[in-house]
DRENFIGU-270876 format. One record per residue (C-alpha): z, y negated, x negated. Coordinates in Angstrom, 3 decimals. Layout:
residues N
+----------+----------+----------+
|        w |        v |        u |
+----------+----------+----------+
|        Z |        Y |        X |
...
+----------+----------+----------+
end
This chain:
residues 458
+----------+----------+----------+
|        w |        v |        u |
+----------+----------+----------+
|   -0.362 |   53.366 |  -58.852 |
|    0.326 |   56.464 |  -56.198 |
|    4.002 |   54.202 |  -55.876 |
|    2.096 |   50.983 |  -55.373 |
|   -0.192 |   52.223 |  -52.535 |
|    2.452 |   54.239 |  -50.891 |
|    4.736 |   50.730 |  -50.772 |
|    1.580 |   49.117 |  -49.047 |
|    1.184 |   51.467 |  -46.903 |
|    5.170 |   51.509 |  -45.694 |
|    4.861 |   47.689 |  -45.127 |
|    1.940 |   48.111 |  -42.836 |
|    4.115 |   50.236 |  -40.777 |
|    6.452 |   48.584 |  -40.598 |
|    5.182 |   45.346 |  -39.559 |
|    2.577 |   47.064 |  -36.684 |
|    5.926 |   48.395 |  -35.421 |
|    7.776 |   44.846 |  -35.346 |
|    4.512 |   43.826 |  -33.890 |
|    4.560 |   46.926 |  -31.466 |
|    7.998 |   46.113 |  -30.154 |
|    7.110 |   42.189 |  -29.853 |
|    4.674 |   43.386 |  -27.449 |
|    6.721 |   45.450 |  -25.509 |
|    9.450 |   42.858 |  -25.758 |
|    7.049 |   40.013 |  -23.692 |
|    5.262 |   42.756 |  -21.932 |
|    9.184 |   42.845 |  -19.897 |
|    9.611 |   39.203 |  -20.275 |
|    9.319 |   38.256 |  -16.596 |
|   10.025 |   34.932 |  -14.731 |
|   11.093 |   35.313 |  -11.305 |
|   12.423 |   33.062 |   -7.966 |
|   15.546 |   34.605 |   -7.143 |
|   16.006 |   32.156 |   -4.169 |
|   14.233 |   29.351 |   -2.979 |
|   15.793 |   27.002 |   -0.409 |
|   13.427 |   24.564 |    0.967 |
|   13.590 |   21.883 |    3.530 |
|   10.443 |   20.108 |    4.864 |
|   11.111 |   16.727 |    6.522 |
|    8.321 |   15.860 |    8.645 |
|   10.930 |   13.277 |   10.526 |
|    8.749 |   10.009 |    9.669 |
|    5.119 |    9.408 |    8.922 |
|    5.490 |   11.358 |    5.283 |
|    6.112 |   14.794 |    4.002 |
|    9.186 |   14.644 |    2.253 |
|    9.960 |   18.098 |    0.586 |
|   12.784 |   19.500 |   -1.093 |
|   13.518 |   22.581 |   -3.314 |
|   16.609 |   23.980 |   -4.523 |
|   15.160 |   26.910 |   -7.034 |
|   17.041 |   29.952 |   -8.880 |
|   15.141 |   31.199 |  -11.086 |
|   16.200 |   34.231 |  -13.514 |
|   14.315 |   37.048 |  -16.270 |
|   13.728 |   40.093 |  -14.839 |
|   14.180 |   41.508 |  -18.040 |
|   17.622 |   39.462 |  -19.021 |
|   15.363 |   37.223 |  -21.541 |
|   16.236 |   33.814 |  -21.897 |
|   13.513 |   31.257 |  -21.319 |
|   13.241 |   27.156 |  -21.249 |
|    9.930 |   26.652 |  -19.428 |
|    9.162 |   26.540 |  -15.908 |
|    6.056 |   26.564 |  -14.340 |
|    5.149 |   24.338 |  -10.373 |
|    1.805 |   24.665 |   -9.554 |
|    0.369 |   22.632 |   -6.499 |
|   -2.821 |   23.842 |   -5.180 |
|   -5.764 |   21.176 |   -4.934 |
|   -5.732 |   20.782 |   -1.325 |
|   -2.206 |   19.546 |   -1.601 |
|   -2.566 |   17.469 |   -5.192 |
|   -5.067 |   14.779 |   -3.257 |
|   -1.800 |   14.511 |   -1.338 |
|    1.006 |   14.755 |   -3.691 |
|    2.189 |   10.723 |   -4.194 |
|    5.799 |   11.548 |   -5.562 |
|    7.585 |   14.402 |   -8.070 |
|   10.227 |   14.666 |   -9.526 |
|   12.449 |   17.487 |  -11.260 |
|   16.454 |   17.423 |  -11.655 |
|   18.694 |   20.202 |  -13.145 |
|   21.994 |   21.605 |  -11.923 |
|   23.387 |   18.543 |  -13.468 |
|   21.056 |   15.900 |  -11.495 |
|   19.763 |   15.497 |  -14.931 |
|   15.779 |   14.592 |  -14.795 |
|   13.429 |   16.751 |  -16.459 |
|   10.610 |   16.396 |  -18.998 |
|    7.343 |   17.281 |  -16.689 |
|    3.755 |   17.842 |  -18.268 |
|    0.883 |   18.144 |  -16.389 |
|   -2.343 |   20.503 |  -16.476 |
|   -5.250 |   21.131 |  -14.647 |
|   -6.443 |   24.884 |  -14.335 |
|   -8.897 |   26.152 |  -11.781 |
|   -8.470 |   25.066 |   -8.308 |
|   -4.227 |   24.777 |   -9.107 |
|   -2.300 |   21.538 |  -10.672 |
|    0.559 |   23.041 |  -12.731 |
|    3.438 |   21.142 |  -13.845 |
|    5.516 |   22.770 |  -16.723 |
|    9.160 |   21.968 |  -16.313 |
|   11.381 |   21.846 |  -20.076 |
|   14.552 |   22.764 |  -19.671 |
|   17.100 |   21.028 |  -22.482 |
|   18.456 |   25.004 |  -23.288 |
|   17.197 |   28.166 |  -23.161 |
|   19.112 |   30.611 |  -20.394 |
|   18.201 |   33.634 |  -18.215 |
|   19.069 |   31.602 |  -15.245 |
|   17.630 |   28.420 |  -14.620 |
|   18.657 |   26.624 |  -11.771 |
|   16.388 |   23.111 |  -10.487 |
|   15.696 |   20.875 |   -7.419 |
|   12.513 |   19.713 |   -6.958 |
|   11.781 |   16.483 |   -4.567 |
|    7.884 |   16.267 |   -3.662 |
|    6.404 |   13.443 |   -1.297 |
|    3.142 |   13.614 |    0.308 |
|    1.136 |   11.059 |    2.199 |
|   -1.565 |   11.341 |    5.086 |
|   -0.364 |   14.879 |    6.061 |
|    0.561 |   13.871 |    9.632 |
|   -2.670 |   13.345 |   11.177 |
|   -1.972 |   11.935 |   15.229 |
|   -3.398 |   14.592 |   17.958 |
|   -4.673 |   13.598 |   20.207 |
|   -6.178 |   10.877 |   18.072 |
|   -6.082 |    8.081 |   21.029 |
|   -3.444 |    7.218 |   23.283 |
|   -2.514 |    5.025 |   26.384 |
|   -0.026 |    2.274 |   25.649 |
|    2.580 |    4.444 |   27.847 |
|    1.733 |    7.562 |   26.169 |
|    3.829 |    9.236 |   23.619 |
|    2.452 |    9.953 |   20.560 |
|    2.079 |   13.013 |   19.001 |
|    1.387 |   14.478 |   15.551 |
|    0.468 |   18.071 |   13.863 |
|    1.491 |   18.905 |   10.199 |
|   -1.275 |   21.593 |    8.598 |
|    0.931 |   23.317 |    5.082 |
|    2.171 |   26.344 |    3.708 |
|    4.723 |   28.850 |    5.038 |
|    6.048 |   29.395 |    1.873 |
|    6.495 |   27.929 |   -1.271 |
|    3.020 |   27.879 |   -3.672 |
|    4.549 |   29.153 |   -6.895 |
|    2.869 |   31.653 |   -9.633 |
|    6.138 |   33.616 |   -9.776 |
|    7.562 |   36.532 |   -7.103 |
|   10.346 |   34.956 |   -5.312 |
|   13.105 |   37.704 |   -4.262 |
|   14.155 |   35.525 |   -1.131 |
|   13.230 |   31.976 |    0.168 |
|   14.609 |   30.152 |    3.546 |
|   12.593 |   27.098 |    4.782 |
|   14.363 |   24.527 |    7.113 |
|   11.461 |   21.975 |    8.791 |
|   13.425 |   18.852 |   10.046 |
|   11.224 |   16.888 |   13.380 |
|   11.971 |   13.817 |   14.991 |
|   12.133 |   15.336 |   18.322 |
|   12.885 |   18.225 |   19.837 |
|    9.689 |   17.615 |   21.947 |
|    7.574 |   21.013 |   19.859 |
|    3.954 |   21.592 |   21.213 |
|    3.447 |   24.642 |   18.868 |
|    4.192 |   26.065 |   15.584 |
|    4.274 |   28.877 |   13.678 |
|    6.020 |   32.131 |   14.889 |
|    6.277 |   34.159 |   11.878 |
|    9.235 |   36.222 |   12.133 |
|   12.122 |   35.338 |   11.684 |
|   12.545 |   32.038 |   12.562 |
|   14.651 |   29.770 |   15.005 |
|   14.186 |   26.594 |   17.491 |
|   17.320 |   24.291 |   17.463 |
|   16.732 |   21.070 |   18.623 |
|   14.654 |   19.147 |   16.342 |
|   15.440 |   21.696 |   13.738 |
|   12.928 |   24.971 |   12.924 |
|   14.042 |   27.393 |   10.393 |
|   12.490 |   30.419 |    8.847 |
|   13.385 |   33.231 |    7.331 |
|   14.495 |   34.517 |    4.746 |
|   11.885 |   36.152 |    3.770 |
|   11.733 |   38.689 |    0.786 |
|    9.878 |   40.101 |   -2.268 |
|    7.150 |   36.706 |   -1.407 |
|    4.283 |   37.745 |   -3.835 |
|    3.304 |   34.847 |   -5.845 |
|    0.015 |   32.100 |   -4.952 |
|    0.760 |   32.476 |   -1.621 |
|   -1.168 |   30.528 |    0.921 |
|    0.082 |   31.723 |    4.255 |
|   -0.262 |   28.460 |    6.392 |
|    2.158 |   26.646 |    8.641 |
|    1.239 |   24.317 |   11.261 |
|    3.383 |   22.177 |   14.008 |
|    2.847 |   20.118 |   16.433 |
|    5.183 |   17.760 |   18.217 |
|    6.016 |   14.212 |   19.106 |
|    6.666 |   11.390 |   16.457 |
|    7.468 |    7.843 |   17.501 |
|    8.389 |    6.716 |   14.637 |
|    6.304 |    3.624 |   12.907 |
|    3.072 |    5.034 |   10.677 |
|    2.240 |    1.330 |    8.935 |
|    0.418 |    2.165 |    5.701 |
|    0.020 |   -1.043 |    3.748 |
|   -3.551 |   -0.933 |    2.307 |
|   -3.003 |   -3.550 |   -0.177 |
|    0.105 |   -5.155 |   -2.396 |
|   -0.575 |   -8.146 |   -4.393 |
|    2.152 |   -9.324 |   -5.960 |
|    2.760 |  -11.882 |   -7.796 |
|    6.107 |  -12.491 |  -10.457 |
|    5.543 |  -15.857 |  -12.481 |
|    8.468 |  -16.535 |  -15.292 |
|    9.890 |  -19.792 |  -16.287 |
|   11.493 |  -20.546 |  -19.119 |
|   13.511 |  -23.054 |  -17.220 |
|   15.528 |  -21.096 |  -15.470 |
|   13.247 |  -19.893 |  -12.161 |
|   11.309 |  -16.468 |  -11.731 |
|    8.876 |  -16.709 |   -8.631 |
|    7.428 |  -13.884 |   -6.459 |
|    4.682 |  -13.790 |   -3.977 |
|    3.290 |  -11.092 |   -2.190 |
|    0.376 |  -11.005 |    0.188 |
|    0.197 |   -7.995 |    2.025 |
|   -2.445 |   -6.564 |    4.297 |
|   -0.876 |   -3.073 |    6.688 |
|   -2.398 |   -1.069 |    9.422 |
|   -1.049 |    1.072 |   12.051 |
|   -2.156 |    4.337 |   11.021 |
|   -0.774 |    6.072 |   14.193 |
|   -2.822 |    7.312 |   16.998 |
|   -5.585 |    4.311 |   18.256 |
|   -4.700 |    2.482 |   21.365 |
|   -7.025 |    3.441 |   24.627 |
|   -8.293 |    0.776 |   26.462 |
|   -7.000 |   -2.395 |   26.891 |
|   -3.484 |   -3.888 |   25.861 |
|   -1.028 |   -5.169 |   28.738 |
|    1.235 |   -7.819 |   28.124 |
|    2.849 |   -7.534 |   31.607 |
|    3.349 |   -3.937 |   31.057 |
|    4.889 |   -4.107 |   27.464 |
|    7.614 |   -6.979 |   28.647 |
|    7.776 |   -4.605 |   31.965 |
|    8.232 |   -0.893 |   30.743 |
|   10.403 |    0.001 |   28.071 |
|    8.747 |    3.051 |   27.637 |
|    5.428 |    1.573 |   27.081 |
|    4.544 |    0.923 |   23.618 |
|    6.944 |    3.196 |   21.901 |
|    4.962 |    3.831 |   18.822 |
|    4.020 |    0.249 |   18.124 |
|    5.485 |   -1.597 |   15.711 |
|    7.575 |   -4.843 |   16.786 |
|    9.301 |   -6.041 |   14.256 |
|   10.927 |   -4.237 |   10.583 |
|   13.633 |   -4.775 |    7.774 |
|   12.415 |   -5.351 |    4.491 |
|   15.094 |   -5.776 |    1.610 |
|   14.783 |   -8.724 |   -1.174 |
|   16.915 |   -8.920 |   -3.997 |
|   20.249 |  -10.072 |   -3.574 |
|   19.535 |  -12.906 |   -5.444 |
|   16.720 |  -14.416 |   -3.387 |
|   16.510 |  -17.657 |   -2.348 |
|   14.055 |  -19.689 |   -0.794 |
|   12.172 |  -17.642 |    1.192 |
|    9.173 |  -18.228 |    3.088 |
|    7.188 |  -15.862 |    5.658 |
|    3.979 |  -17.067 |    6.602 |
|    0.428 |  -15.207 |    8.154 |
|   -2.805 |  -17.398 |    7.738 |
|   -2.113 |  -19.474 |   10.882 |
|    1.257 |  -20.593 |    9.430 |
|    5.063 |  -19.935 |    9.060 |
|    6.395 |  -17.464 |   10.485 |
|   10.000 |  -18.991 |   12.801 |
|   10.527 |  -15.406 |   14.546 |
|   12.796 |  -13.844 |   11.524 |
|   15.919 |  -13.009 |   10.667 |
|   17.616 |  -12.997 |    6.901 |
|   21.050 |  -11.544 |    6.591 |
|   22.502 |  -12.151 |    2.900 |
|   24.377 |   -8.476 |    2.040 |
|   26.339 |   -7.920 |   -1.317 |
|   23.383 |   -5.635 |   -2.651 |
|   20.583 |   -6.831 |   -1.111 |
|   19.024 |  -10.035 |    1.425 |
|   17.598 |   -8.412 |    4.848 |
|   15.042 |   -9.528 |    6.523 |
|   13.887 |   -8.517 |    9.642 |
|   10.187 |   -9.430 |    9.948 |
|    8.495 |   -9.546 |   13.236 |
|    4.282 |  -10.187 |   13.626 |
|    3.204 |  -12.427 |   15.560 |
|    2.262 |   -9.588 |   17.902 |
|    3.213 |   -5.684 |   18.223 |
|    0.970 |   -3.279 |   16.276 |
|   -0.445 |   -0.622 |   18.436 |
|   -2.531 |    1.858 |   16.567 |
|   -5.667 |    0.619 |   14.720 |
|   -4.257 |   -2.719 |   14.870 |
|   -3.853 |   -4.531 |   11.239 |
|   -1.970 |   -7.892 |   10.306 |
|   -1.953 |   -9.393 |    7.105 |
|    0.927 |  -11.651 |    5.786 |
|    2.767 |  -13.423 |    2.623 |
|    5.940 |  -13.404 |    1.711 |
|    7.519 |  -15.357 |   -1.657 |
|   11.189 |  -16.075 |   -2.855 |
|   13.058 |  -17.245 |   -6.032 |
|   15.323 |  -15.565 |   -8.278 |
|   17.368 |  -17.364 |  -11.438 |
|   15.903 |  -16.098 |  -14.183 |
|   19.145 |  -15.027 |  -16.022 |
|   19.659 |  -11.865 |  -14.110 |
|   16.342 |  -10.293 |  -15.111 |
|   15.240 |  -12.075 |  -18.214 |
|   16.846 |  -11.559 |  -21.863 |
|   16.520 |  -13.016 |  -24.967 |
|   17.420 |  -13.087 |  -28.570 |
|   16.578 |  -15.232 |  -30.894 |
|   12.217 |  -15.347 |  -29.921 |
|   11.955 |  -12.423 |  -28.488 |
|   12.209 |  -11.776 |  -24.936 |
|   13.018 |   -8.863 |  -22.533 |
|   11.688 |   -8.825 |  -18.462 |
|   13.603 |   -5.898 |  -16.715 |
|   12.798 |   -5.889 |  -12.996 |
|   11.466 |   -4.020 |   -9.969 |
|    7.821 |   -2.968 |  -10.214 |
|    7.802 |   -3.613 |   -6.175 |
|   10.680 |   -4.468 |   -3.640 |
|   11.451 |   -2.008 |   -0.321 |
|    8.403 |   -3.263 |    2.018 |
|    9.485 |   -1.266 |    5.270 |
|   11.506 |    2.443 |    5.183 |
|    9.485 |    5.252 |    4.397 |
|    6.813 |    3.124 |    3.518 |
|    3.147 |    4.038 |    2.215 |
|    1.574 |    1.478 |   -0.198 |
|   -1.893 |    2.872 |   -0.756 |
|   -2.942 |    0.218 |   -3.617 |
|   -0.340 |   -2.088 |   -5.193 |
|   -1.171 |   -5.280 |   -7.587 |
|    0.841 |   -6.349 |   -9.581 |
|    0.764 |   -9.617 |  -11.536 |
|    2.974 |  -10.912 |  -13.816 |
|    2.273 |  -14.692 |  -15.139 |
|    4.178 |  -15.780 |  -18.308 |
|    4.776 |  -18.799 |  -20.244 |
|    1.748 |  -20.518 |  -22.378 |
|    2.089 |  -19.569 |  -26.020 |
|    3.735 |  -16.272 |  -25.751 |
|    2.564 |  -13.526 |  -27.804 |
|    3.312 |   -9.490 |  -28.616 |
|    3.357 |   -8.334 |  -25.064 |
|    3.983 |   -4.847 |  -24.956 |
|    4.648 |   -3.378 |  -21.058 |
|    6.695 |    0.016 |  -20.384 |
|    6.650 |    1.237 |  -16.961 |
|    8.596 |    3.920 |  -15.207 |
|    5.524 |    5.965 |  -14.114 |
|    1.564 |    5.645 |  -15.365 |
|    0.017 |    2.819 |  -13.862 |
|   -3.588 |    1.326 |  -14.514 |
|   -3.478 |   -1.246 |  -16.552 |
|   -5.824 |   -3.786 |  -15.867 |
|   -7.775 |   -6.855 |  -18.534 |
|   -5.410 |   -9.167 |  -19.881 |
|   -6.013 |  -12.870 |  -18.761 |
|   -4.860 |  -16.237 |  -18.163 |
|   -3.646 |  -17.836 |  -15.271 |
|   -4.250 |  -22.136 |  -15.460 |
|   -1.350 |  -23.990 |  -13.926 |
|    0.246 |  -27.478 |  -13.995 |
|    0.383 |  -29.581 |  -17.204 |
|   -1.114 |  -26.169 |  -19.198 |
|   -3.315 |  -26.917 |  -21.835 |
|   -5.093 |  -23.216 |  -22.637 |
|   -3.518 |  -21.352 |  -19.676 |
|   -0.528 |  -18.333 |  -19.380 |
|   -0.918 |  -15.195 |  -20.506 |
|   -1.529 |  -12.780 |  -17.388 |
|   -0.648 |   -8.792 |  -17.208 |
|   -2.149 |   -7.001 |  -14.237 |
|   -1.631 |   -3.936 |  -13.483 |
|   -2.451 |   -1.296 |  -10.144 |
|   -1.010 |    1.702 |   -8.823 |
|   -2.172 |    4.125 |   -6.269 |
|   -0.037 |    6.017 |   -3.411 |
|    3.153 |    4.054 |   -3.962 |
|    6.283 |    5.545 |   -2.051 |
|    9.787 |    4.021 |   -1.409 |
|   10.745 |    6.478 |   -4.495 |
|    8.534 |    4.334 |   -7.130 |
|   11.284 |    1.229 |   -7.057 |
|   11.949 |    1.467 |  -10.505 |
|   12.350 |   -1.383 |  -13.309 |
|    9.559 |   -1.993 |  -15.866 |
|   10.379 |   -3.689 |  -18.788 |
|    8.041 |   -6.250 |  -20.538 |
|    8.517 |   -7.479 |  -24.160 |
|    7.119 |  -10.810 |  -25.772 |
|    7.511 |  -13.022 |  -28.399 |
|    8.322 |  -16.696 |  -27.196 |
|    9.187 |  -20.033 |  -29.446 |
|   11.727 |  -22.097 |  -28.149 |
|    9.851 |  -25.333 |  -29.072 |
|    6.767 |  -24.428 |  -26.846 |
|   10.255 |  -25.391 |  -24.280 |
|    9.051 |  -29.345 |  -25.403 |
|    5.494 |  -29.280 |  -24.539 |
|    5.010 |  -29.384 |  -20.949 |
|    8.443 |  -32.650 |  -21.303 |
|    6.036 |  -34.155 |  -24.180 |
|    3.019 |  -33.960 |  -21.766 |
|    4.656 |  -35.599 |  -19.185 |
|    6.241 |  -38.621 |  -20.991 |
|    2.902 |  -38.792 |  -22.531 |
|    0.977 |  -39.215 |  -19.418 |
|    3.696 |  -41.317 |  -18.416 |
|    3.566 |  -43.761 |  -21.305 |
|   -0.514 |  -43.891 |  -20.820 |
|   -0.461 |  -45.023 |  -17.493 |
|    2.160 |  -48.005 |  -18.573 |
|   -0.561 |  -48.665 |  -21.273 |
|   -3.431 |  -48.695 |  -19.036 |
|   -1.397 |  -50.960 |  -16.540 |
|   -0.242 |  -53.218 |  -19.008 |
|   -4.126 |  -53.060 |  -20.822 |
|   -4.898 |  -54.230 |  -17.241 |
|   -2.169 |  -56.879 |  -16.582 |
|   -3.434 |  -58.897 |  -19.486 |
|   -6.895 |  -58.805 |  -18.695 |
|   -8.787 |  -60.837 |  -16.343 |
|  -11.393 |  -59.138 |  -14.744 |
|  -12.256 |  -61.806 |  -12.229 |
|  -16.246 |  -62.881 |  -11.662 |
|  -15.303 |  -66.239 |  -11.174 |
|  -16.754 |  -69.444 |  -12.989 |
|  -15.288 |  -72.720 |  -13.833 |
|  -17.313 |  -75.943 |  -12.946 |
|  -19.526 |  -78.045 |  -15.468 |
|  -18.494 |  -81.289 |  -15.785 |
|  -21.221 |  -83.952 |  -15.659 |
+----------+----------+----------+
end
């Protein structure tokens, strides 16, 4: 019995001393940024950022989890991230909300005690025009309101930040030493031993003529056809978010000066499939004559130009549709069917698509639609869209998506089920309606409808 207690006793030594030394073990586990090398391009109308990150154990641990965290303020602007490894390999992100901070938990594929990742973040509506109104020969000027350093919950040893302008025209920025002025290029640092969370801010201000169009709203519209034909519409409504036009607009003066109007828009590229065909540009008064298409090898450009320039505050709204052969994006075996294709075509560069529509009409009578897409999207009500010679109308998937960036062309992929002899009914409608009216005008050849008498005979 003395034996039995004693060996009860040992064991609960022993393990509150493998727990002890557990504890001390992850009481030394520490994640740290050995270096951070950042560049901030505030070159066109969005924040493009990029992060090249070393991070190590300060206590030679391995570890497969990284933590970003993006403070509120900048999460309402955060449209785009994504996470590669030293391989370009992406990364497995989840998402949490804690406090006032938006973490994002990187998963590395193996554990190491250096972990080395680029991180590409785009923001939208962080270049705000100042002054807010301009003359048509003014040049227009923007400020950028950020962080000096890179929000993360870990010390970083050492971090350089390179902001990249579109002019070398600076108002003011930050001057916290050491940085450098070169052209259109300000650096900082390095600075060292950065505690973590923090919030120091940076702000600039300097000239930006490039185009800020931010297209409110995308509808667009992809329609299949099992005869060989995939059509796509878009209607699309944009504003020029730059700074407002003061007073009155000058024709004269626009043709006159080239420096006048240097921030409106008069004309942009927009790239179609290389496959297009058929294409049509038209605004509610009409077509559209003053464009140019250019068929490349990997794409069709089209240079687009309004009907008039778009000074600030000014808005147009438009449609553009095309055809595609079916073949390249749609796949089949047997009666089931794959649709691979882009979720949304390249509008204009460094574009900003607030809210995007997208509608995608298939043939009547198909069935097990199942939709994968390359981010989350909103998925809107199923429907059905009534078209020519339809009897109970096409099975319609819409779906919507929020704060769309150039870096959101991906393919989504939609599954359904489709019998080939559904192929005969819109031929066996026709022919039918066909052979009726040869009825009718037979029924009515033979008939005589005249309200004519004959004479009596006396």
């Amino acid at each position: 019995m003395v034996m039995v207690r004693h060996f009860s006793k040992s064991i609960k030594l022993l393990v509150c001393g493998i727990l002890f030394v557990l504890n001390l073990h992850f009481a030394h586990t520490e994640v740290i940024n050995k270096n951070v090398d950042r560049v901030l391009d505030l070159s066109t109308q969005l924040t493009k950022e990029t992060l090249k990150i070393t991070a190590t154990d300060d206590a030679g641990k391995t570890f497969s989890k990284y933590q970003l965290g993006i403070p509120n303020e900048l999460q309402a602007a955060l449209s785009y991230i994504n996470v590669k490894d030293s391989k370009k390999k992406d990364l497995k992100l989840q998402k949490e909300q804690k406090d006032d901070v938006t973490y994002y938990t990187v998963e590395f594929p193996k554990a190491a005690t250096t972990q080395e990742l680029v991180v590409e973040l785009v923001f939208v509506k962080q270049l705000q025009p100042y002054p807010e109104e301009i003359k048509q020969s003014d040049k227009q000027l923007v400020k950028y309101n950020g962080l000096l350093y890179f929000f993360t919950p870990y010390k970083t040893s050492e971090q350089k930040t390179q902001v990249v302008l579109s002019s070398s025209n600076v108002i003011a920025y930050n001057q916290t030493k050491p940085y450098t002025l070169t052209g259109s290029k300000l650096k900082y640092g390095p600075y060292e031993n950065v505690a973590a969370f923090n919030k120091e801010k940076l702000f600039v201000h300097y000239e930006n003529q490039n185009p800020f169009m931010t297209v409110n709203r995308l509808e667009r519209t992809i329609q299949i056809s099992h005869w060989g034909n995939i059509a796509v519409e878009e209607n699309i409504q944009i504003t020029h978010s730059g700074a407002k036009l003061k007073g009155s607009f000058s024709r004269y003066e626009f043709q006159k000066d080239t420096r006048s109007g240097q921030s409106a828009v008069k004309s942009y590229k927009t790239m179609l499939p290389a496959s297009a065909f058929g294409v049509y540009y038209r605004d509610s008064n009409g077509n559209i004559s003053t464009s140019n298409m250019n068929v490349m090898r990997e794409y069709v450009d089209l240079e687009l130009r309004p009907r008039f320039p778009l000074f600030g505050g000014w808005k147009t709204q438009y449609t553009i549709g095309y055809n595609m052969p079916s073949f390249e994006y749609l796949f089949s075996e047997g009666s089931n069917y794959l649709l691979k294709m882009r979720l949304i075509d390249h509008i204009f560069d460094d574009m900003y698509v607030e809210e995007a529509v997208v509608k995608i009409i298939l043939p009547e009578g198909c069935t097990g639609i199942k939709l994968k897409t390359p981010y989350p999207v909103e998925r809107q009500e199923d429907g059905l869209t009534h078209t020519y010679l339809d009897t109970f109308g096409r099975p319609t998937i819409t779906f919507t998506k929020k704060d769309v960036v150039e870096n959101h062309i991906s393919n989504f992929e939609l599954t359904y089920n489709f019998s080939k002899v559904l192929l005969l009914q819109e031929p066996l409608l026709l022919i039918s309606f066909v052979f009726l009216i040869f009825i009718v005008a037979i029924i009515c050849k033979r008939l005589d409808f005249s309200i004519s008498t004959h004479p009596h005979k006396e």
